[in-house]
N, C-alpha and C positions, 0 to 999 in steps of 0.2 A: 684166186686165193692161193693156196700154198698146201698139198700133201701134208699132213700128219707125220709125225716119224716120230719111232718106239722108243727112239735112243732123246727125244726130250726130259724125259722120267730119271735120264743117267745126268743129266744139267739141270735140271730141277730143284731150287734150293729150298730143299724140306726146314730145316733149322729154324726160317723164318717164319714157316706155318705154326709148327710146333709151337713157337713163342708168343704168337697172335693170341690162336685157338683159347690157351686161359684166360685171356684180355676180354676177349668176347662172352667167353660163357659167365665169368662171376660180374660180367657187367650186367647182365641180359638180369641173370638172379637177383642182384643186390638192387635195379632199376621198378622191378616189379615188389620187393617188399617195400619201397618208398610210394610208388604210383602206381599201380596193376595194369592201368590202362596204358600208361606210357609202356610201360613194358610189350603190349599189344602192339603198338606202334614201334619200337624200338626195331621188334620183329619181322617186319614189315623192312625196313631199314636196311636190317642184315640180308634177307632173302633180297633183295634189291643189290647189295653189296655183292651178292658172292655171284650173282646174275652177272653182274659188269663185271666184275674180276674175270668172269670164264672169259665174256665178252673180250677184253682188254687182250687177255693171254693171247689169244689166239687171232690176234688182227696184225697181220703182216707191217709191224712198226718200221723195220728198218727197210726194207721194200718201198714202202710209202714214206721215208724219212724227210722227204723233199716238201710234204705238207706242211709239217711241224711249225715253221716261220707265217702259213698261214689260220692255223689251227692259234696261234699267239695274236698277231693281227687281229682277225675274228672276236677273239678275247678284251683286247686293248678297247675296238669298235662299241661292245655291250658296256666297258666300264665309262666310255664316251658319255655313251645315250644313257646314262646313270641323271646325267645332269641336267636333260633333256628331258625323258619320258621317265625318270626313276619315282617310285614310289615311297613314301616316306612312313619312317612310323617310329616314335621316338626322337625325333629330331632328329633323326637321320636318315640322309636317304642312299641307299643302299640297294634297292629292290627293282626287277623291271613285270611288269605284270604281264604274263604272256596273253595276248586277245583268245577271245572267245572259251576261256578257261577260266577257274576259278585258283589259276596256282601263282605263284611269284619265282622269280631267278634270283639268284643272288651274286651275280658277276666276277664278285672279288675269292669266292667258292670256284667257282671254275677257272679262275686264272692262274691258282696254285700246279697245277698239272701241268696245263700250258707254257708256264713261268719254270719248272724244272726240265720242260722238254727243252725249251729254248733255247737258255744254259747248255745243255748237253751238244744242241745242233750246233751252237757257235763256238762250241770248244774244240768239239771233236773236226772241226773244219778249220781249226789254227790253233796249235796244239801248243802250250805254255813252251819256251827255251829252257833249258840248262837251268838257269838261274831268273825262270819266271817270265812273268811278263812284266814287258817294260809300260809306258805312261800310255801309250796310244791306244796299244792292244786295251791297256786296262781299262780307258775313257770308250770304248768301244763298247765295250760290256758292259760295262758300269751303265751307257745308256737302257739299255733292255732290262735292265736292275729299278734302276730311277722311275723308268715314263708310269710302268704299274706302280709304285710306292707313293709317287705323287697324286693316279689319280684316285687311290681310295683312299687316304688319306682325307684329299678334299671332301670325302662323302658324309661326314668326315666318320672312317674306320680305321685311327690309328695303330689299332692293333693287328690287322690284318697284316696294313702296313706294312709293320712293323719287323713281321716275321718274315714276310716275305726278302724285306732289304736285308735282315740279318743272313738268311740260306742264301743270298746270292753271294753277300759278303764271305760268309764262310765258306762256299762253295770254290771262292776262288782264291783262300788261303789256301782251302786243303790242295788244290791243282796248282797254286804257287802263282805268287806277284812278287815279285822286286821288294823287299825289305824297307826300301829307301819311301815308294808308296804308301805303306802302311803307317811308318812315321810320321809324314806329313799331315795324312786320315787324321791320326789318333791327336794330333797337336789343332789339326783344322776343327776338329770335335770339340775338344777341353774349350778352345775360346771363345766358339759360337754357340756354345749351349745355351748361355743367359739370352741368347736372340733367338735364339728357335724355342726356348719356353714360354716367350712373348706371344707367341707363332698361335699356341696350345687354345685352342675351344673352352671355355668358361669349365665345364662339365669335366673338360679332362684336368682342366688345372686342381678341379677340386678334390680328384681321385689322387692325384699328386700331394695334394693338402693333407688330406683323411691321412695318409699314409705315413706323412711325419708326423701327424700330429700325434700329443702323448695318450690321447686314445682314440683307437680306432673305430671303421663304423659299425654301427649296428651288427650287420652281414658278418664283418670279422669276429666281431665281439663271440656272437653266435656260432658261426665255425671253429676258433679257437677253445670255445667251452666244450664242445663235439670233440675234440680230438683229445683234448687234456683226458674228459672223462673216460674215454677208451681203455687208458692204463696200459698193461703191459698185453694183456690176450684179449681186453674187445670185451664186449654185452652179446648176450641173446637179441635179439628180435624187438622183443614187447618192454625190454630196460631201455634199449637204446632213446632213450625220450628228448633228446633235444633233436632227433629228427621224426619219432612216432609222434609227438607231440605237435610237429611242422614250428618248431623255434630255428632251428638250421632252414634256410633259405636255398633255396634253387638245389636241393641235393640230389638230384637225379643226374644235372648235369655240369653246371659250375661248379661247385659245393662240394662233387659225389667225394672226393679224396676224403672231406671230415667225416663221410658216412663211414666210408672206410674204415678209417680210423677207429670211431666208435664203436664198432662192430667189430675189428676185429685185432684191437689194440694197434700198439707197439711193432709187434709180428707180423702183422697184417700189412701195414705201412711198410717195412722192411721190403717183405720178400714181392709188394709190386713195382715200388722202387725198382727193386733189382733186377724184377723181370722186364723192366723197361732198360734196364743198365747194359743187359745183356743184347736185347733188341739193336740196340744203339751199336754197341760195340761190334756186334755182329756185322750189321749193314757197315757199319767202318771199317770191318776187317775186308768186304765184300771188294768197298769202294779202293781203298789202297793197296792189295793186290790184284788189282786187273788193267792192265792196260788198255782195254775198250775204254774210250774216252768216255762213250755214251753210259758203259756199269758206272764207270766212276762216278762220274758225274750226277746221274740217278740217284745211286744208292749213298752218297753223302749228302747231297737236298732230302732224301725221306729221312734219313739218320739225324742233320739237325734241324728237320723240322718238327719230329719228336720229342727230342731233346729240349729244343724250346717253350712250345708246348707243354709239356711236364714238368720244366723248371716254374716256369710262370704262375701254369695252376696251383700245382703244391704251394711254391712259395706265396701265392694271393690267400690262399686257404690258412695260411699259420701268419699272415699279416706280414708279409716278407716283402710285398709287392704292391704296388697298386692294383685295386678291381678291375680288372679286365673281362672283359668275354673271351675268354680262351681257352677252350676244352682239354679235358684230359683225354688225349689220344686214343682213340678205337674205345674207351670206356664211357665217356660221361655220354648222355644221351644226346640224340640228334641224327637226323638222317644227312647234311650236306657235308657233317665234315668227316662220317664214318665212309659213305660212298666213295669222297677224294681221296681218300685212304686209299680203302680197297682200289681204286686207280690205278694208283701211284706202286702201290705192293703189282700189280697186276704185270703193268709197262715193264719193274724192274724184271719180275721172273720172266717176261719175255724176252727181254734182251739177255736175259743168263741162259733158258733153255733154247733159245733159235739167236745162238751167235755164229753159227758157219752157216752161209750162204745154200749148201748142198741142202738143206731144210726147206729152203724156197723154192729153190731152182731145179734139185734131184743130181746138179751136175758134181765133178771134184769137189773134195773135203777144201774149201778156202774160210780162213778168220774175215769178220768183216771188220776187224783191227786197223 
C-alpha cells in the first residue's frame, strides 16, 4: 500500500463535502417523516456509504491504474450474464442473484463507476489535439461509450442507458471533438429518431404517450398537486396531506422533490436546486482547471451525472419528462445509487489528494500529469 502523508488534508477538496453534507442530512429527516422505517434503512445506506468512501480514498487508484480496463471488462462480463442468469422482476431483467445468499446485483449500478474510470484511462492515454479529436480517435471511444448503452438498454433499462451515453457524450465535448463530428451526431439523430422510437418497449412508448398527452398520469397528477400546494414557504408536517395521506406516490424516493416542495414551498425548492447548481458548477470548475486528464475527466462524469439526474427528476415531478426511475442524487432513498455516489466522490478526492507520485513512493515531488 502507500504511507499516509499530512499534506493530503492541504489537496483535500473540502467545498465538495461541505456541499454533500446538507444533501444527506435533510434527506435522511425528510425520508423518516414519510417512512420511519425507511429512514432506518436509509441509515444503514449512508454508514455503508461513508465505509466505502474511506475505503475508496485511500486505495492506491493511480499506482493500480493499469486495472481499471479490467475492473470495466469485469463489468461489461456481469451485464453479459444479465441475459443469461439475470433475474427478473417487473418485466425486466436487470438483477443477478448472488448463490447461497439471499441478495441481488444490479450490474448496470456498478458499471457507472467502472464506466467513468474508463473514460478517464482512455483519455488520459491519448490526450484530445488542439482542436479535438478527429473521427477515429472519436469511433474509439465512442466504442467503450455504446457496448454498455446497448447492453442495459436491452434489459431493457433505458434510463440507465440513457445517462450513461449522455456523460460519455458530454464527457467528450467538455475534453473536445472536432465540431465537424458533432454536426453529423446531431443531423444522424434528427433523422433516425422516428426509427429508433419504433425500437422503444411497449411500456416505454406509453411513458412517452402519458407525457404528451393533455393529461398526465395519475403519479404526475398527484406530484404536481404536492408541489402547487406547497406555495411560497411549504406545510408543517401533519398539513402536508397529499403525502401524510400516501396520495403522493413513491415520495421517499422518486416523488421525494414534490415532498419537498410541500414542505417547504417555493424556498425550499429554490435553495436545493441551488445547492445542486453549486455542486455541479463546482465539480466543473474542478474538471476545467486541471490538467490531470484523470481530474478532468472524473469530475465532469460526476458533475453531469448530477446534473442529469436532477434535471430528469425535478422535471418527471412537475410532468416536464417522462416517468422514469431516476433519483434525485444523494437525496431520494436507495442504497445502490447513494453507495455509487459516494464512490465516485471517493475516486475523485483521491486523485485530487494523492496527485504527486512522492505520496506513494516517498521519493521526489513529481505530477502524475
Amino acid at each position: 500500500m502507500f504511507k499516509i502523508d499530512r499534506r493530503i488534508l492541504a489537496h483535500f477538496d473540502y467545498p465538495t463535502i461541505i456541499l454533500l453534507l446538507p444533501l444527506i442530512f435533510i434527506s435522511h429527516w425528510l425520508i423518516g417523516e414519510v417512512h420511519p422505517t425507511l429512514a432506518q434503512k436509509h441509515f444503514v445506506y449512508v454508514s455503508v456509504g461513508i465505509v466505502v468512501f474511506v475505503f475508496f480514498f485511500f486505495l492506491p487508484l493511480r499506482r493500480f491504474n493499469w486495472l481499471i480496463p479490467f475492473f470495466y471488462w469485469f463489468n461489461i462480463a456481469l451485464l453479459v450474464s444479465v441475459e443469461f442468469f439475470g433475474h427478473s422482476r417487473l418485466g425486466a431483467k436487470r438483477w443477478i442473484e448472488i448463490p447461497f445468499t439471499h441478495f441481488t446485483l444490479q450490474p448496470s449500478e456498478l458499471m457507472k463507476p467502472a464506466f467513468v474510470l474508463m473514460l478517464a484511462y482512455i483519455i488520459s492515454r491519448n490526450p484530445p489535439p488542439k482542436d479535438g479529436y478527429e473521427l477515429m480517435d472519436f469511433l474509439k471511444i465512442s466504442f467503450y461509450i455504446l457496448l454498455p448503452f446497448f447492453l442495459i438498454a436491452k434489459e431493457p433499462d433505458l434510463g440507465t442507458a440513457t445517462v450513461l451515453l449522455l456523460i460519455g457524450v458530454g464527457t467528450l465535448f467538455l475534453v473536445g471533438v472536432n465540431w465537424k463530428i458533432w454536426a453529423t451526431l446531431i443531423v444522424g439523430v434528427l433523422i433516425s429518431a422516428p426509427l429508433l422510437y419504433t425500437q422503444l418497449h411497449a411500456y416505454q412508448k406509453q411513458r412517452i404517450t402519458d407525457f404528451l398527452a393533455e393529461k398526465p398520469s395519475y403519479h404526475v397528477q398527484q406530484s404536481i398537486i404536492a408541489i402547487g400546494s406547497g406555495g411560497v414557504i411549504g406545510k408543517v408536517k401533519d398539513e402536508a396531506t397529499q403525502t401524510q395521506m400516501k396520495f403522493l406516490p413513491i415520495a421517499s424516493s422518486d416523488f421525494i422533490f414534490a415532498y419537498v416542495t410541500e414542505r417547504f414551498g417555493f424556498i425550499g425548492a429554490f435553495l436545493l436546486i441551488s445547492l445542486y447548481a453549486a455542486i455541479i458548477l463546482h465539480l466543473l470548475s474542478l474538471s476545467t482547471h486541471s490538467s490531470d486528464m484523470y481530474i478532468k475527466v472524473v469530475a465532469a462524469g460526476i458533475s453531469l451525472m448530477i446534473f442529469i439526474y436532477m434535471s430528469v427528476n425535478i422535471a418527471m415531478t412537475m410532468g416536464l419528462a417522462p416517468v422514469v426511475g431516476v433519483p434525485l442524487p444523494m437525496f431520494s432513498y436507495g442504497g445502490s445509487s447513494f453507495v455509487n455516489f459516494m464512490i465516485l466522490f471517493a475516486i475523485l478526492q483521491n486523485l485530487l489528494a494523492f496527485r504527486f507520485q512522492e505520496m506513494y513512493t516517498g521519493r521526489g515531488k513529481k505530477s502524475f500529469v
